[in-house]
N, C-alpha and C positions, 0 to 999 in steps of 0.2 A: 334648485341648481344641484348637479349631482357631483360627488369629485371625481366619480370611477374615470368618467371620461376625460379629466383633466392628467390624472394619471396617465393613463394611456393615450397620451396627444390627440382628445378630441379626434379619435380613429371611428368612424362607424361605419365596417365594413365586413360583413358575413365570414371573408376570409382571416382565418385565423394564421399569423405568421408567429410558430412559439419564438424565434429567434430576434423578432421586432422590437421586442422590450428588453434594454439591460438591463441587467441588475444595480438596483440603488444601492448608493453608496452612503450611509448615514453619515459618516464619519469624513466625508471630503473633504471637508469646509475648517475642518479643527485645526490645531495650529498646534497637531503633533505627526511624526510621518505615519502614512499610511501604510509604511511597510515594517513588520516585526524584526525585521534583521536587524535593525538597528539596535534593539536590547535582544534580541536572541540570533547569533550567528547560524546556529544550526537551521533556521528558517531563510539562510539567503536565496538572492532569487536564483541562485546555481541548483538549488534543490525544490523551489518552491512548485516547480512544474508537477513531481508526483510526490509532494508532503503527502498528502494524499491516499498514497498506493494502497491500497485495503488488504490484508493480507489475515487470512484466518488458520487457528491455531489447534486442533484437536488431539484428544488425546483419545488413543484406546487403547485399551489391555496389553500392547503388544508396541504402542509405540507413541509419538508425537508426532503431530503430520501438519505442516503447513504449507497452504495454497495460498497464490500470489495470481490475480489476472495481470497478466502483461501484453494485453492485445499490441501486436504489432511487430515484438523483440523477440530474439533468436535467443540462442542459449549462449552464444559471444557476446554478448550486450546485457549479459546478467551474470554476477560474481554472488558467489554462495561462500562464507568462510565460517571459521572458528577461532575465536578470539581466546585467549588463557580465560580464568573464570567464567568458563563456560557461554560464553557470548553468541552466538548464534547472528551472521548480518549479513542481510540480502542487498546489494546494491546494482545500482544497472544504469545506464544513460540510452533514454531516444534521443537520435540524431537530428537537427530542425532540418526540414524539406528544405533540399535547395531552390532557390530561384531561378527564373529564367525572366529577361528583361521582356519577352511577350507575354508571359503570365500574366494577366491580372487577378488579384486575390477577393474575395470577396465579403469573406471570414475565413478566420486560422482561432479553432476551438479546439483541436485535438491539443494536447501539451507535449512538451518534448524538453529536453533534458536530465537532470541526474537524480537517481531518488537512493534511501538508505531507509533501513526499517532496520534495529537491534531489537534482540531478546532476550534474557538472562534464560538459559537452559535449566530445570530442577537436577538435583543430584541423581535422579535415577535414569539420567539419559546415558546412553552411552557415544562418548564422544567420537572416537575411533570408529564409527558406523556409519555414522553421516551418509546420504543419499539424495541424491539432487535429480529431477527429471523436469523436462521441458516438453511440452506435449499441447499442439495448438494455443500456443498463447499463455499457459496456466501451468506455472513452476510449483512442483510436489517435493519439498525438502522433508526428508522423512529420517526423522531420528529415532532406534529402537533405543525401547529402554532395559534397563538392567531388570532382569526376574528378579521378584521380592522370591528369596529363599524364604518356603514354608517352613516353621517349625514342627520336627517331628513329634510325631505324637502316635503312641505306644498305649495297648488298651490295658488295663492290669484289670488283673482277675477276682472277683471280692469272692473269701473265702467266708467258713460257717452259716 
């Protein structure tokens, strides 16, 4: 007897459906909630739609550059700020599709509502530069940073 197929509700069928099987839930059955809001606010479900948001952070020579995929959002639906100690914070809300009472739904996988990503900025960014672009989906917040002043340096001449 094999379990694969008990896992997968005795399915044997050539067509492969990836959306046929949800995701197990280990932890259903415990007798603590299944949701983190309850010790962590910052995880309520107002924001748990893009806890998520992936947001990558590069540095070169010349600046700090982070990208944000936001398939879907305009650049009205996405707030760029700067916080005193240098805080850096992306926030944004997708709006949920509205309904129509002929609709029938079949699955709703995309997520929609409010996400927040903070950064502590290094000292060598310069604040007062800040630069925010929105470009197919994918917000470019680009911070230059302050030039490391070279120290001068003067040859002297060895005599004898």
């Amino acid at each position: 007897m094999s379990l694969i197929p008990h896992f997968f509700g005795n399915r044997r069928s050539n067509n492969v459906d990836p959306f046929a099987l949800d995701v197990w839930d280990p932890f259903k059955d415990f007798p603590f909630p299944s949701s983190l809001s309850t010790y962590f606010p910052e995880f309520s479900s107002e924001t748990s739609a893009f806890v998520n948001t992936r947001i990558d952070w590069k540095e070169t020579p010349e600046a700090h550059v982070f990208k944000a995929d936001l398939p879907g959002l305009n650049k009205e639906e996405v707030k760029v700020e700067v916080e005193e100690d240098r805080v850096l914070q992306i926030s944004g809300e997708r709006s949920v599709e509205k309904e129509d009472k002929n609709d029938a739904w079949h699955r709703v996988e995309r997520s929609s509502g409010k996400f927040l990503r903070r950064f502590r900025l290094p000292e060598n960014a310069k604040m007062d530069q800040i630069k925010a672009a929105m470009e197919n989906g994918v917000l470019t917040v680009t911070v230059p940073k302050v030039e490391e002043k070279k120290p001068d340096v003067r040859a002297i001449e060895i005599s004898g």
